[in-house]
mmCIF file of the N, C-alpha and C atoms, coordinates in Angstrom:
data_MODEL
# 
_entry.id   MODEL 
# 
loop_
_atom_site.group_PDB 
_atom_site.id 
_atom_site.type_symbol 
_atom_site.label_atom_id 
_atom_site.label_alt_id 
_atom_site.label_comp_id 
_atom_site.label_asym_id 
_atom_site.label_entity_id 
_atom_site.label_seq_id 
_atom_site.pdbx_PDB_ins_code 
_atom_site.Cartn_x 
_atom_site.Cartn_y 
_atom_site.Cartn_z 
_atom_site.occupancy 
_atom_site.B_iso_or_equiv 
_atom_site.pdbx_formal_charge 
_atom_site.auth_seq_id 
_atom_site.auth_comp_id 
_atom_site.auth_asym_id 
_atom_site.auth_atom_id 
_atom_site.pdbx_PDB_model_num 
ATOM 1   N N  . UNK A 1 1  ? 32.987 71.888 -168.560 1.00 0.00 ? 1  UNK A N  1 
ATOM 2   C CA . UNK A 1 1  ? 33.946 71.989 -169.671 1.00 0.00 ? 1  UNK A CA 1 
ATOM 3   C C  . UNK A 1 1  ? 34.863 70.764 -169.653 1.00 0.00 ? 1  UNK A C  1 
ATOM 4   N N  . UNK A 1 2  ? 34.984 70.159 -170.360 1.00 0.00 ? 2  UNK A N  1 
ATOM 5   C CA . UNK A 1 2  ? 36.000 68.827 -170.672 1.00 0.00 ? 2  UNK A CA 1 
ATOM 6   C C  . UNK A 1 2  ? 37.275 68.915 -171.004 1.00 0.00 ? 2  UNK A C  1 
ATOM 7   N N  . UNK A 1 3  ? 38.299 68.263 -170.483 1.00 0.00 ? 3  UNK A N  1 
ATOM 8   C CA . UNK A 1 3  ? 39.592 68.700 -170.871 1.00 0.00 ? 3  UNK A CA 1 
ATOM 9   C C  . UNK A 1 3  ? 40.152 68.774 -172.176 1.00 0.00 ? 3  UNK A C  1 
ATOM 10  N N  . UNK A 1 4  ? 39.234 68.546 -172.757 1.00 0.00 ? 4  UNK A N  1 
ATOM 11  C CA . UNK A 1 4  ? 39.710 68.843 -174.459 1.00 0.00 ? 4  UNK A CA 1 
ATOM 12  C C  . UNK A 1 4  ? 39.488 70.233 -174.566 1.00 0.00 ? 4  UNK A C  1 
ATOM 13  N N  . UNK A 1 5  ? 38.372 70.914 -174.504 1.00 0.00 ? 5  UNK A N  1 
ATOM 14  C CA . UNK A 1 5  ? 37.809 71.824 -174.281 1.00 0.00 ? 5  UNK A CA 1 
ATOM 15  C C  . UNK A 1 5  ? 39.123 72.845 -173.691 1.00 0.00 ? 5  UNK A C  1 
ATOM 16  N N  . UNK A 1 6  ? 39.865 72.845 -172.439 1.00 0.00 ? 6  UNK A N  1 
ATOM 17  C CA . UNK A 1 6  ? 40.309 73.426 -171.671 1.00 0.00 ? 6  UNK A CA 1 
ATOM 18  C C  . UNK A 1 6  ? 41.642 73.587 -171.973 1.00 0.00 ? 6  UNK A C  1 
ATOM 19  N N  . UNK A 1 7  ? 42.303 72.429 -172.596 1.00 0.00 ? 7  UNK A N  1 
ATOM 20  C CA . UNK A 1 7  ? 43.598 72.308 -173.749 1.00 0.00 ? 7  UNK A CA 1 
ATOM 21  C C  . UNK A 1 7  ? 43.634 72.966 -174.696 1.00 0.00 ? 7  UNK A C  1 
ATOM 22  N N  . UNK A 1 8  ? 42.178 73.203 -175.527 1.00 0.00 ? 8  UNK A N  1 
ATOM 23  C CA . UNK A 1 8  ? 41.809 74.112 -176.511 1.00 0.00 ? 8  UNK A CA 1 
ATOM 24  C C  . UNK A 1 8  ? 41.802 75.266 -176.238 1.00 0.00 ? 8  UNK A C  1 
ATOM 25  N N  . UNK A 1 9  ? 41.724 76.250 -175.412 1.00 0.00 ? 9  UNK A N  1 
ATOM 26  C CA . UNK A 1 9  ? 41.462 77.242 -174.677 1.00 0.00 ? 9  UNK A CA 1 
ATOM 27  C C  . UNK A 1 9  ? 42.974 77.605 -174.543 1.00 0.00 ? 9  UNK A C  1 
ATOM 28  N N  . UNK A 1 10 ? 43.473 76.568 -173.593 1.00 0.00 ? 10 UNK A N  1 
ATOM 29  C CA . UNK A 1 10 ? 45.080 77.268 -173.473 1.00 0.00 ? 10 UNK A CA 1 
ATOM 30  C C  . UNK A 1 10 ? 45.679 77.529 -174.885 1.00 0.00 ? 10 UNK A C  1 
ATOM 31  N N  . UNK A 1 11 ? 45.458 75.865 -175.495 1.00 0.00 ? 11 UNK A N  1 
ATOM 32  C CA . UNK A 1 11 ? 46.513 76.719 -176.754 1.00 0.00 ? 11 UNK A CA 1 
ATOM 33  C C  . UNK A 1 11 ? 46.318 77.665 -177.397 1.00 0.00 ? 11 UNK A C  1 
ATOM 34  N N  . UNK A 1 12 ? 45.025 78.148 -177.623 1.00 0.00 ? 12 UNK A N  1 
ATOM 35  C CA . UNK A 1 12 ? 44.799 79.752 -178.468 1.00 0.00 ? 12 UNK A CA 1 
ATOM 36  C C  . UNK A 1 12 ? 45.492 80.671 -177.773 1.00 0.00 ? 12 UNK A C  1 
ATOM 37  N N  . UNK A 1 13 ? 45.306 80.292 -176.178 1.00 0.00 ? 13 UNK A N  1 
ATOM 38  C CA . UNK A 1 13 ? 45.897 82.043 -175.187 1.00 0.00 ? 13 UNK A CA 1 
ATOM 39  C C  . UNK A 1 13 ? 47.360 81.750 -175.576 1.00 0.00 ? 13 UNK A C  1 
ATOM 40  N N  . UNK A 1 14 ? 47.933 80.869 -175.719 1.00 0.00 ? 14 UNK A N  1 
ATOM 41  C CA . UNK A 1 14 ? 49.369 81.017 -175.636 1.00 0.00 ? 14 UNK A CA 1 
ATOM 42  C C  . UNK A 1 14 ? 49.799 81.404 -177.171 1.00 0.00 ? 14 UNK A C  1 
ATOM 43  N N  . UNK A 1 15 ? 49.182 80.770 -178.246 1.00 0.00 ? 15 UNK A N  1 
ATOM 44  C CA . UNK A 1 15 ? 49.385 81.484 -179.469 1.00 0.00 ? 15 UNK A CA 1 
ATOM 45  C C  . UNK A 1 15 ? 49.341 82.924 -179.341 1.00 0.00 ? 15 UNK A C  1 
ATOM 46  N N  . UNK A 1 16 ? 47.868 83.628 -179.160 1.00 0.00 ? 16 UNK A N  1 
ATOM 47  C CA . UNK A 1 16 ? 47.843 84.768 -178.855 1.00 0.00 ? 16 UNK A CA 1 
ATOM 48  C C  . UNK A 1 16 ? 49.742 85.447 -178.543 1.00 0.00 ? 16 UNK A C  1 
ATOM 49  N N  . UNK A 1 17 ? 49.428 84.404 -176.927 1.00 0.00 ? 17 UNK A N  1 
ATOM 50  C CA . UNK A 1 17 ? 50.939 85.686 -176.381 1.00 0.00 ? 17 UNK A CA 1 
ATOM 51  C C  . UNK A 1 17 ? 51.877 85.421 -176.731 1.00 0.00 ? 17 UNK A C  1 
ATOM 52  N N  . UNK A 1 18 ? 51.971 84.404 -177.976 1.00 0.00 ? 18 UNK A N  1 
ATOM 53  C CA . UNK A 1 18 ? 53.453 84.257 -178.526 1.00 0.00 ? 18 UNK A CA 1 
ATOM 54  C C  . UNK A 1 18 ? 53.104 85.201 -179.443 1.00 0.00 ? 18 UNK A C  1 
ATOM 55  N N  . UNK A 1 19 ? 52.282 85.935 -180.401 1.00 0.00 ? 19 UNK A N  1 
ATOM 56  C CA . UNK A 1 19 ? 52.026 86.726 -181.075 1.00 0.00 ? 19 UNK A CA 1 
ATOM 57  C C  . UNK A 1 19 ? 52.672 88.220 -180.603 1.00 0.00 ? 19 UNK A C  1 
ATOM 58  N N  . UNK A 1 20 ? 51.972 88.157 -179.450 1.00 0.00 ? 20 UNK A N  1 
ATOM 59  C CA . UNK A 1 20 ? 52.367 89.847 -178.638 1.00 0.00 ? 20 UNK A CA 1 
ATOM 60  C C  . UNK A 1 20 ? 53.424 89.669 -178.289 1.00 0.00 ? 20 UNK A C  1 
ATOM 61  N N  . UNK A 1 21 ? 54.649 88.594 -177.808 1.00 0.00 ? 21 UNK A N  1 
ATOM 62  C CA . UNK A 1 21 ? 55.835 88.652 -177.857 1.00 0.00 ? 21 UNK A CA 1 
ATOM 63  C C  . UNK A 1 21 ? 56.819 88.912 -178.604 1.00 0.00 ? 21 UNK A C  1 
ATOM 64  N N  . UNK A 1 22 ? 56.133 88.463 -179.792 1.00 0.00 ? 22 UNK A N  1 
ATOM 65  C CA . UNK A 1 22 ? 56.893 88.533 -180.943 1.00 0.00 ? 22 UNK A CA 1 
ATOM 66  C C  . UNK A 1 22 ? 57.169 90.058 -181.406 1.00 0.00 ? 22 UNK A C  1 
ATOM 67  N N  . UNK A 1 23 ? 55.739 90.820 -180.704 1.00 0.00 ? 23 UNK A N  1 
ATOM 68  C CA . UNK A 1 23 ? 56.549 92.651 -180.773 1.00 0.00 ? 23 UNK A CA 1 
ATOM 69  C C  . UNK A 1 23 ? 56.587 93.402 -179.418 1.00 0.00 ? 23 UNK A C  1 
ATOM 70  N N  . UNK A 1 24 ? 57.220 91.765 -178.683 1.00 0.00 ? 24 UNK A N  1 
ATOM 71  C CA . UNK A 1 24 ? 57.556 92.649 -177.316 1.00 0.00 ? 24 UNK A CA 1 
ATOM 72  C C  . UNK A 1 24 ? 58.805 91.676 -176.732 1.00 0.00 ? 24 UNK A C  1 
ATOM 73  N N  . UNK A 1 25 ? 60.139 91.827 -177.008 1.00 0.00 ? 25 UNK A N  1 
ATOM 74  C CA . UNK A 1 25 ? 60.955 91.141 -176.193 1.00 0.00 ? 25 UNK A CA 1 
ATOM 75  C C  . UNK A 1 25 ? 61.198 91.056 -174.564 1.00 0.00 ? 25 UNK A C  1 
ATOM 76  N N  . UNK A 1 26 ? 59.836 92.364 -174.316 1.00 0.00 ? 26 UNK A N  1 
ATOM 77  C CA . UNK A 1 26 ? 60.334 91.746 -172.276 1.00 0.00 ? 26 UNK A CA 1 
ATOM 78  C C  . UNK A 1 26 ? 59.863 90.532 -172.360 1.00 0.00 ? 26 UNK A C  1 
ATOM 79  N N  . UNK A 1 27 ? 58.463 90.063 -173.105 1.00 0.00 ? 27 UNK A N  1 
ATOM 80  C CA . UNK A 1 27 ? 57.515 88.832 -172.791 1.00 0.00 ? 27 UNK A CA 1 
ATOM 81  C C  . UNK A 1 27 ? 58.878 87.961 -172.665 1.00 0.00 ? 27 UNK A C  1 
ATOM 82  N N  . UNK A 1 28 ? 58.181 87.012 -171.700 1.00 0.00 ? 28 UNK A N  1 
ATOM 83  C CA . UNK A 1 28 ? 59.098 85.753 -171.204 1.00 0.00 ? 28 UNK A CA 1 
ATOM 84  C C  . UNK A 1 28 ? 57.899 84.525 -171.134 1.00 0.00 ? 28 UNK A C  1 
ATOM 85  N N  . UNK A 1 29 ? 58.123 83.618 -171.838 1.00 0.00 ? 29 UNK A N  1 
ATOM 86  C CA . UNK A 1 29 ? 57.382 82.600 -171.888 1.00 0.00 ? 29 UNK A CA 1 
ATOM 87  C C  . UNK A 1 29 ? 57.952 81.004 -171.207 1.00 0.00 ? 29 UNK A C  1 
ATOM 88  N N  . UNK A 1 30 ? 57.264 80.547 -170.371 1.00 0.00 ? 30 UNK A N  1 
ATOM 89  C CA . UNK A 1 30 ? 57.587 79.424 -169.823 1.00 0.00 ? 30 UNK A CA 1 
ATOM 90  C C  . UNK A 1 30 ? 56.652 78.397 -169.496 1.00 0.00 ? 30 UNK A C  1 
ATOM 91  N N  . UNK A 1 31 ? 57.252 77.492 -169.326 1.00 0.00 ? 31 UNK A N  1 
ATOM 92  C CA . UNK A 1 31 ? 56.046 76.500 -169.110 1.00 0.00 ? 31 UNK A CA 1 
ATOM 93  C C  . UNK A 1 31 ? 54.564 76.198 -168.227 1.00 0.00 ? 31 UNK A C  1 
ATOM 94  N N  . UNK A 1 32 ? 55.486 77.423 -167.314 1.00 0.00 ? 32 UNK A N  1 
ATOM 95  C CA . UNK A 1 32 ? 53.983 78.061 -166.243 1.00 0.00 ? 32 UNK A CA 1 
ATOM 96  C C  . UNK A 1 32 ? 53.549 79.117 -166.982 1.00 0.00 ? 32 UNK A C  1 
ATOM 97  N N  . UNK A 1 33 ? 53.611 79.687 -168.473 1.00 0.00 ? 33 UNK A N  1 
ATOM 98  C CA . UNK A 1 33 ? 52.587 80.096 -168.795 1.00 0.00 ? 33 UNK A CA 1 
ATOM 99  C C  . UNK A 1 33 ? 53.383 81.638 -169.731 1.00 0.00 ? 33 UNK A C  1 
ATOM 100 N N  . UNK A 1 34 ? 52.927 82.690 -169.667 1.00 0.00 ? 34 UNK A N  1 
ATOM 101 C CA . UNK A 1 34 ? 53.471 83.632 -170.529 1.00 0.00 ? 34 UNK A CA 1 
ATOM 102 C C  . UNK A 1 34 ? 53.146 84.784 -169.197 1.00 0.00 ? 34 UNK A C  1 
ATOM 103 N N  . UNK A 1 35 ? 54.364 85.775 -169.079 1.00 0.00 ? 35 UNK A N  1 
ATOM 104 C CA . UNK A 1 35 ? 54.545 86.877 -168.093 1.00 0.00 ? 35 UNK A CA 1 
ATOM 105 C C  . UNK A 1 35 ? 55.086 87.857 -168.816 1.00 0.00 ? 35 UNK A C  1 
ATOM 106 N N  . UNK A 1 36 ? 54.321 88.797 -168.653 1.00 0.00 ? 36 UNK A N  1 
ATOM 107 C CA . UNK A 1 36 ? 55.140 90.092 -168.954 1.00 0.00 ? 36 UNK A CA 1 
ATOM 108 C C  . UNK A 1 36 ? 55.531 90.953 -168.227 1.00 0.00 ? 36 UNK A C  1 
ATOM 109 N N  . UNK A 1 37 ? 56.761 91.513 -168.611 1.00 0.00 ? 37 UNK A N  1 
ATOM 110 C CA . UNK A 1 37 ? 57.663 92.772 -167.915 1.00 0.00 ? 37 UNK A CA 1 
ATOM 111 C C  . UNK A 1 37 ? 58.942 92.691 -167.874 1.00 0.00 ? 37 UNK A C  1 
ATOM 112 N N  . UNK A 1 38 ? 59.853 93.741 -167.406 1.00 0.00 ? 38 UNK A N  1 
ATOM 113 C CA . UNK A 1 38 ? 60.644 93.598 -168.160 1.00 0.00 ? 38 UNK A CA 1 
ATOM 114 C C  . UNK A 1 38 ? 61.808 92.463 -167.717 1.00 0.00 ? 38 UNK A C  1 
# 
């Protein structure tokens, strides 16, 4: 897999969990990535 490839990959997952954050205020998003709880 090529790092374009793998850049591509993250940014969908993180769209995704900015999505599910958006109807979940525990989500905490940071630059190491997206965590949930509370």
């Amino acid at each position: 897999m090529s790092l374009q490839e793998k850049l591509e990959r993250l940014k969908i997952r993180n769209e995704e969990q900015g999505k599910l954050a958006n109807s979940d205020i525990s989500n905490s998003c940071t630059g190491g990535g997206c965590h949930t709880g509370p």
